[in-house]
VOPAGU-2260 file (C-alpha; in pm, 1 decimal, decimal comma):
REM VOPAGU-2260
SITE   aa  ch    i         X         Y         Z
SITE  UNK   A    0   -1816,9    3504,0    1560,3
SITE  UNK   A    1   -1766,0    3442,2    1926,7
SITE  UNK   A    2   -1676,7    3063,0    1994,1
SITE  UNK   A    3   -1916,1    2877,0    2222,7
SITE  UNK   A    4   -1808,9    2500,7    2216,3
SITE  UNK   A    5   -1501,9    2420,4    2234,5
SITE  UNK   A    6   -1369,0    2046,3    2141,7
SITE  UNK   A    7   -1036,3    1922,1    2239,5
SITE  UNK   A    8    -901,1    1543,6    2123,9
SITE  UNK   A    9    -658,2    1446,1    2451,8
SITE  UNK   A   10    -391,3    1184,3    2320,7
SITE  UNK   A   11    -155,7    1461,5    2164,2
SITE  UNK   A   12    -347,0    1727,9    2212,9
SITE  UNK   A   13    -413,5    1845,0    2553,3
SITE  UNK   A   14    -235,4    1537,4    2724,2
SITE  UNK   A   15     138,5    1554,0    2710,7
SITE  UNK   A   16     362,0    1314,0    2791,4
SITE  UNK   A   17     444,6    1077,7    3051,0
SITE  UNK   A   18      53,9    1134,3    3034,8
SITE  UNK   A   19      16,7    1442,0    3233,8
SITE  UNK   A   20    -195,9    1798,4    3192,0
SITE  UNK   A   21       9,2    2115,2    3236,6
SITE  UNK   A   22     -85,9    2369,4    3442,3
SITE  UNK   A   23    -117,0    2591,2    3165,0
SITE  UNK   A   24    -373,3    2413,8    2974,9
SITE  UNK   A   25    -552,7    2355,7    3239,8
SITE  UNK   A   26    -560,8    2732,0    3330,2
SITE  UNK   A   27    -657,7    2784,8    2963,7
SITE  UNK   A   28    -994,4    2543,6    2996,6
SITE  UNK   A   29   -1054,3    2692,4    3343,1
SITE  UNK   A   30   -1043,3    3062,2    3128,9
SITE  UNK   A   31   -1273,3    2960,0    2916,0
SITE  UNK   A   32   -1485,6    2801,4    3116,1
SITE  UNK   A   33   -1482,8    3134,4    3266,8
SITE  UNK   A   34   -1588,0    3303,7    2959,0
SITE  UNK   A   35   -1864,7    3082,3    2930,4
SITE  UNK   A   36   -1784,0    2875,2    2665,9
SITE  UNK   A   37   -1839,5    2504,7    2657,1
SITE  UNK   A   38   -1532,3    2300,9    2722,7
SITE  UNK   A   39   -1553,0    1936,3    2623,2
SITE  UNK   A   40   -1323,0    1662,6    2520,5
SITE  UNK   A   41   -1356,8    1407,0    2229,8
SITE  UNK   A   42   -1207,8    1107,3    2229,6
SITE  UNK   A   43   -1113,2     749,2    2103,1
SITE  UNK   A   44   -1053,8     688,8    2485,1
SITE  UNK   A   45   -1313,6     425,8    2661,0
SITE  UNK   A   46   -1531,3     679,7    2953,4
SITE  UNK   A   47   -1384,3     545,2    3217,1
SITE  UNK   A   48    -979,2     656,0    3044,3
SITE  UNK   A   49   -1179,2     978,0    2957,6
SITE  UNK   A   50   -1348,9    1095,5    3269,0
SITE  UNK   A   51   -1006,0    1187,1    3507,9
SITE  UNK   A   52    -935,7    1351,3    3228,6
SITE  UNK   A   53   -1223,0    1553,3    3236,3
SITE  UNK   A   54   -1225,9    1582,4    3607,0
SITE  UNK   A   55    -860,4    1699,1    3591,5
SITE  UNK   A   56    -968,8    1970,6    3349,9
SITE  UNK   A   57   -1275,1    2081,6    3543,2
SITE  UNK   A   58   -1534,8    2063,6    3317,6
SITE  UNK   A   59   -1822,4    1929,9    3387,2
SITE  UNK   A   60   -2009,8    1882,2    3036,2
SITE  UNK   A   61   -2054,8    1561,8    2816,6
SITE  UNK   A   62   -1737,3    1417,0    2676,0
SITE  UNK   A   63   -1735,8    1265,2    2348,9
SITE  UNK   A   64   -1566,1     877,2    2365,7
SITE  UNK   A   65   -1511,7     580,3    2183,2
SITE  UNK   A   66   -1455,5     819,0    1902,8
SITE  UNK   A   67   -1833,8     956,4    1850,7
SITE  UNK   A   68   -1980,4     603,8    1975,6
SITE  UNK   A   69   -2101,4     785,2    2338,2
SITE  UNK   A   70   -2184,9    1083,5    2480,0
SITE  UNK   A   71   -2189,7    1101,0    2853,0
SITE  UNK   A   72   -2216,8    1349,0    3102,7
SITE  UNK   A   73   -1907,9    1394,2    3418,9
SITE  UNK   A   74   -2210,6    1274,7    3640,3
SITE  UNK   A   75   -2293,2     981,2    3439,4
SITE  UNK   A   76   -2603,5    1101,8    3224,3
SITE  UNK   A   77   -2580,0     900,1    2868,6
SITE  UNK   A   78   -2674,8    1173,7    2613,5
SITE  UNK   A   79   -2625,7     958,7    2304,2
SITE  UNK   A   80   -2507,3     619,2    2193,8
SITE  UNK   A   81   -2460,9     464,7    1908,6
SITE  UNK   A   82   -2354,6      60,0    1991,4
SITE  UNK   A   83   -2261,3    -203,5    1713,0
SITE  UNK   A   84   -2516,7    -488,0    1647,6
SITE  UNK   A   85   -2442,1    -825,1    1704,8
SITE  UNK   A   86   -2425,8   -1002,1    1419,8
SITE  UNK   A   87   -2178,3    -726,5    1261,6
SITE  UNK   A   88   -2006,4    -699,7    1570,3
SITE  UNK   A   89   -1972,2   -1106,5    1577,6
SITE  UNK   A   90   -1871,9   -1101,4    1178,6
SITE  UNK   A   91   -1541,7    -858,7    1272,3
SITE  UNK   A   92   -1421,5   -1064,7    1575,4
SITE  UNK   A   93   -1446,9   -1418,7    1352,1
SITE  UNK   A   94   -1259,5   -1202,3    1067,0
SITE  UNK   A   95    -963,8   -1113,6    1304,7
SITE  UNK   A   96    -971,9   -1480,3    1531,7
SITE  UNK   A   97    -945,3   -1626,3    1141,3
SITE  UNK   A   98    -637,6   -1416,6    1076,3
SITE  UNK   A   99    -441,0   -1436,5    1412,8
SITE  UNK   A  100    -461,7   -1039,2    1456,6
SITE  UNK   A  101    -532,7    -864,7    1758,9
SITE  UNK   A  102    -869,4    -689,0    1863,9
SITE  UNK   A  103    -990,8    -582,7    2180,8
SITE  UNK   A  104   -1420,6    -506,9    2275,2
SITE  UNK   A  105   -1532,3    -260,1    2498,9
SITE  UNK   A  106   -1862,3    -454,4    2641,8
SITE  UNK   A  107   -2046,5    -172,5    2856,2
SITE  UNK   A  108   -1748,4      30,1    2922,5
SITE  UNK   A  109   -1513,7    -282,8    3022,1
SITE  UNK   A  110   -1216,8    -402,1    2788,5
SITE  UNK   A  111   -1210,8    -718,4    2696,5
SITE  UNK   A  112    -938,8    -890,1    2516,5
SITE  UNK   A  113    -882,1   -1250,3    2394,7
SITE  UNK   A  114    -543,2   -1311,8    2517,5
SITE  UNK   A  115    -322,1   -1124,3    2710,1
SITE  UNK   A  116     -14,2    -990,3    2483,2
SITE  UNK   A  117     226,8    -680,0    2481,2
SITE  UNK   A  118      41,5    -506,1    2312,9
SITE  UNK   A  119    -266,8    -568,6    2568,0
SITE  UNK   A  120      35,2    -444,4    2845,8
SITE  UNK   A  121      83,0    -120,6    2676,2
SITE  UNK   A  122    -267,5     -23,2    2621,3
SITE  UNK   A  123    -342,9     -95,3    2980,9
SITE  UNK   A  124      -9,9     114,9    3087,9
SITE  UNK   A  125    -129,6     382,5    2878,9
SITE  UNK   A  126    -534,9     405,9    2959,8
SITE  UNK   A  127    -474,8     300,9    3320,6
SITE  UNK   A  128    -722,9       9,4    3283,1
SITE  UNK   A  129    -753,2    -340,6    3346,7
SITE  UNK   A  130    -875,6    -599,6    3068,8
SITE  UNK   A  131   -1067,0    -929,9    3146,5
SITE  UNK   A  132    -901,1   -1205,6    2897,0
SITE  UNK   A  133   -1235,7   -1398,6    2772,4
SITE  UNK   A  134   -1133,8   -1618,7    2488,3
SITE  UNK   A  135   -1255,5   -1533,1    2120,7
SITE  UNK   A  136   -1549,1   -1734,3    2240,6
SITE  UNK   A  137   -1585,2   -1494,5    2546,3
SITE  UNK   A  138   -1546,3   -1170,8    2291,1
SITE  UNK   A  139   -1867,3   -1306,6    2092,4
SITE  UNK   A  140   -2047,0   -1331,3    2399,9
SITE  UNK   A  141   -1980,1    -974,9    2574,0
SITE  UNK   A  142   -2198,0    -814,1    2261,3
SITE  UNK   A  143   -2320,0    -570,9    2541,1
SITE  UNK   A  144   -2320,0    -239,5    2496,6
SITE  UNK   A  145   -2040,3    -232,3    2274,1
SITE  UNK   A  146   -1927,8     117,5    2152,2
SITE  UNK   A  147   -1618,5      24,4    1927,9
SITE  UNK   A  148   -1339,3    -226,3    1864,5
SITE  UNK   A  149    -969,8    -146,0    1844,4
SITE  UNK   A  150    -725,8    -332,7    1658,2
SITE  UNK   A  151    -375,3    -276,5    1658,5
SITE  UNK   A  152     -80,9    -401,7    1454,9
SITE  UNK   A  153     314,6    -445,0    1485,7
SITE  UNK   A  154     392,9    -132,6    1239,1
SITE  UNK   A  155     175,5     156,1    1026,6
SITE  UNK   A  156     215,0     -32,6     682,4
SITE  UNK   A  157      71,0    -376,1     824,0
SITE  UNK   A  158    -185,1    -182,3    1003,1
SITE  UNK   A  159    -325,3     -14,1     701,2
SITE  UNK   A  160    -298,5    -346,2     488,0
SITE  UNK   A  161    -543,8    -428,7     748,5
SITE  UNK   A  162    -755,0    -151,1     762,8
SITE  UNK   A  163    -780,8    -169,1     350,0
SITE  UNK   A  164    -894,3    -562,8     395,2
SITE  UNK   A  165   -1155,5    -441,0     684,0
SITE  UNK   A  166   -1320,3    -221,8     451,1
SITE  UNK   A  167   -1335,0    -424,0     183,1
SITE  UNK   A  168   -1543,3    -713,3     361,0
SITE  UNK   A  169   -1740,9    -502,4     586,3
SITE  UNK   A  170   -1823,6    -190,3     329,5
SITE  UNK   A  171   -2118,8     -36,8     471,0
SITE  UNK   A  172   -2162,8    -229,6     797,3
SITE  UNK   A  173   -1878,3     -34,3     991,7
SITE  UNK   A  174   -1705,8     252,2    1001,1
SITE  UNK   A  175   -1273,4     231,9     966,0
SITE  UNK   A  176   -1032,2     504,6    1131,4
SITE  UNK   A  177    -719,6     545,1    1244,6
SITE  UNK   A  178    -601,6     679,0    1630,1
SITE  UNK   A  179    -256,5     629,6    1566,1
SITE  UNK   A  180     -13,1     511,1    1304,7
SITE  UNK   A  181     -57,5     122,7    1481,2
SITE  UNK   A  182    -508,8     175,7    1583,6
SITE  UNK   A  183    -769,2      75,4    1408,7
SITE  UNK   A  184   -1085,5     174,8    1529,0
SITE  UNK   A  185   -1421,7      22,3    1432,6
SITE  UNK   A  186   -1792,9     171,2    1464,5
SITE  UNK   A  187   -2105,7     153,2    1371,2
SITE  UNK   A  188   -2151,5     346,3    1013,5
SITE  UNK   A  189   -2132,9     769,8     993,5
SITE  UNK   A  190   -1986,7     724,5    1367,2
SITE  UNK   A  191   -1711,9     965,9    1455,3
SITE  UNK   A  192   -1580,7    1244,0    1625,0
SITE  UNK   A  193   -1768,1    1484,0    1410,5
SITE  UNK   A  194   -2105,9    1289,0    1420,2
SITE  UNK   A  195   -2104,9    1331,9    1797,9
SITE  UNK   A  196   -1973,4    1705,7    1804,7
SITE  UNK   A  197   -2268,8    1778,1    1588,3
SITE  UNK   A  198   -2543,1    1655,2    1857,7
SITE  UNK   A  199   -2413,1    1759,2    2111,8
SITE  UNK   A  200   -2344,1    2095,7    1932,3
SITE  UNK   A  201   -2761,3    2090,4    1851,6
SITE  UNK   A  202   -2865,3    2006,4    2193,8
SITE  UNK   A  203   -2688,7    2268,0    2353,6
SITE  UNK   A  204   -2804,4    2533,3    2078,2
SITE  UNK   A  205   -2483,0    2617,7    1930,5
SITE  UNK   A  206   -2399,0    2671,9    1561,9
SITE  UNK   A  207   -2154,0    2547,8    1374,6
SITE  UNK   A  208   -1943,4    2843,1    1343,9
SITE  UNK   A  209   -1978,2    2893,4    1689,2
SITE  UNK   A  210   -1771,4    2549,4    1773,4
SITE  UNK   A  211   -1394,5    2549,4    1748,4
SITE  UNK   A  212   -1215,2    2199,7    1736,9
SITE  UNK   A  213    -834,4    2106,7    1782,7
SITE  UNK   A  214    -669,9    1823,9    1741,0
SITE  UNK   A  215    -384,7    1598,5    1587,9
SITE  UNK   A  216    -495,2    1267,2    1421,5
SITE  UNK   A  217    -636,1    1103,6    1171,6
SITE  UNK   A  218    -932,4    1012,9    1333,1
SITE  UNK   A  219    -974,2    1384,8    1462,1
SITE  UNK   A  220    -987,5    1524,5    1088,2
SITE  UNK   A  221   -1388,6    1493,6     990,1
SITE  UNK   A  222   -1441,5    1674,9    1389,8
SITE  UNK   A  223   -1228,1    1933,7    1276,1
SITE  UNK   A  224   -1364,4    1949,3     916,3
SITE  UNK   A  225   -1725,2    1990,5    1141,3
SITE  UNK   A  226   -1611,7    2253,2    1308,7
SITE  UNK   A  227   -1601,3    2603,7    1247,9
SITE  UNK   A  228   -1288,0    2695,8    1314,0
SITE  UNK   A  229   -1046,8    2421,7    1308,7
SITE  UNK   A  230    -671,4    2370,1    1475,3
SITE  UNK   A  231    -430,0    2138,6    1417,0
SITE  UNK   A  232    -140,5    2039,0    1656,9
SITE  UNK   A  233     229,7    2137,0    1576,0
SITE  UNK   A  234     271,2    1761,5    1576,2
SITE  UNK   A  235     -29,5    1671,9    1350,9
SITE  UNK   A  236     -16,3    1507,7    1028,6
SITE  UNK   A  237      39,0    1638,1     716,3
SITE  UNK   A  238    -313,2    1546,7     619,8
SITE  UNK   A  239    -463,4    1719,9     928,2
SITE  UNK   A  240    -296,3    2041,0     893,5
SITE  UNK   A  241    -393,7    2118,5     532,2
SITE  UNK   A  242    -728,9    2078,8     611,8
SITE  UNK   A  243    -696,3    2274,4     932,5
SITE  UNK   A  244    -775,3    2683,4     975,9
SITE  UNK   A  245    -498,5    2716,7    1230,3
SITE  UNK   A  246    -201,2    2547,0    1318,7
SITE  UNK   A  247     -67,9    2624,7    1689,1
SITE  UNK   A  248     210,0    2459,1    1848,5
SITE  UNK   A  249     323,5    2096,4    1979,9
SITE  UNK   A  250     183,8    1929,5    2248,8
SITE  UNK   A  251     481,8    1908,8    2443,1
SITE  UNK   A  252     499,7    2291,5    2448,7
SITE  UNK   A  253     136,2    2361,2    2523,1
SITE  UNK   A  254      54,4    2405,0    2188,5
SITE  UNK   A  255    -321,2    2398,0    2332,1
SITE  UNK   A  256    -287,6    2674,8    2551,2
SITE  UNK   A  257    -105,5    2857,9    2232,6
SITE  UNK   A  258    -445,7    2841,6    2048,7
SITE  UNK   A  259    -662,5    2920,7    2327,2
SITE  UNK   A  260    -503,3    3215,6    2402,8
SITE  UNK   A  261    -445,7    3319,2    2023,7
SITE  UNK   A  262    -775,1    3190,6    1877,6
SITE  UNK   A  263   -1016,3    3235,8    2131,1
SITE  UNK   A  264    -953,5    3542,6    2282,0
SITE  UNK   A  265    -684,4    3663,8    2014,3
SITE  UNK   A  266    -433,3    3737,8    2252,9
SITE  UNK   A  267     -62,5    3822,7    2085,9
């Protein structure tokens, strides 16, 4: 079956470090652009970390962010959007103000933080944003618009004590997953990566089989469990990879260029 969407995650995936494309996956995009298959990215990213992405890459589609919350074109077109209500979203930032731990809003596309920390500094470094510092009382305000939350914790075992306490008090209101060993990420119910693949997938009139998704996280695995054909990262999980068709290389070593050229257009 000849692949007609084709879903990439970035952190990990097509974005290697210090935070930079390579020439050769962007030559593989621009390939299959060529082709005429459907390049798109899907992301836990806010759209405004997401879009130089997709600029950089060329493709001028909707891009999948805030994990599944919103789907918006290159030019701006909101194709879907899923936001939290208030009165949940209010009941998760009293939860984490009452414990002390960190969580950070995205009110129509702006971050918004509490308090500045380090761990505010790194995010910023890493999504080249800027967050406004409202107060908890300023958080519950900003209910705007608001895709997702993100918490994140000192270490992987104290993030997933969290994560098991989330669930417990907000079964059913929200949806839990993990970016990253340290991310928690927070959305309205059956939101994801995989929720979002499969409208878009339906609007453009592609099949399922027809879609082919890579990527190297936790939060990537019910996308690539969507998908038809599914690739996991060389520096995936454990957890993705068994669950994955394919496994292709690391990032670091254009490991998405590796499938492109091996599982798209089956080159040796």
């Amino acid at each position: 079956m000849k692949i007609k969407l084709f879903v990439s995650d970035i952190d990990g995936t097509i974005l290697q470090t210090p935070k930079k494309i390579s020439a050769r996956n962007i030559d593989a995009v621009k390939k299959m652009v060529d082709a005429g298959i459907v390049v798109t990215i899907a992301t836990g990213r806010m759209y405004r970390a997401a879009l130089p992405i997709a600029k950089e890459l060329g493709v001028d589609v909707p891009i999948i962010t805030y994990n599944g919350g919103l789907i918006k074109s290159v030019n701006g077109e909101i194709i879907h959007a899923q936001y939290l209500p208030e009165k949940v979203l209010v009941d998760v930032i009293n939860f984490y103000e009452r414990r002390g731990w960190h969580l950070q809003s995205y009110s129509d596309d702006n971050l918004i933080v509490p308090a500045y920390n380090d761990f505010v500094r790194l995010y910023e470094s890493n999504q080249k944003v800027k967050a406004s510092v409202v107060g908890w009382d300023g958080m519950k305000e900003k209910t705007f618009h608001v895709c997702k939350l993100l918490s994140i914790s000192d270490n992987e075992e104290e993030n997933s004590r969290r994560m098991a306490e989330l669930k417990k008090n907000f079964a059913g209101k929200i949806e839990v997953t993990k970016s990253a060993p340290i991310f928690t990420e927070i959305m309205c119910p059956n939101v994801s990566k995989a929720s979002a693949v499969k409208i878009l997938a339906e609007k453009i009139g592609v099949k399922r089989e027809e879609v082919m998704a890579i990527g190297d996280s936790y939060n990537d695995l019910p996308m690539l469990q969507a998908a038809g054909v599914s690739v996991a990262m060389g520096n995936a999980t454990d957890d993705v990879k068994k669950f994955c068709d394919f496994v292709t290389g690391n990032c670091e070593d254009d490991g998405f260029a590796e499938a492109v050229e091996k599982f798209v257009f089956n080159e040796s």
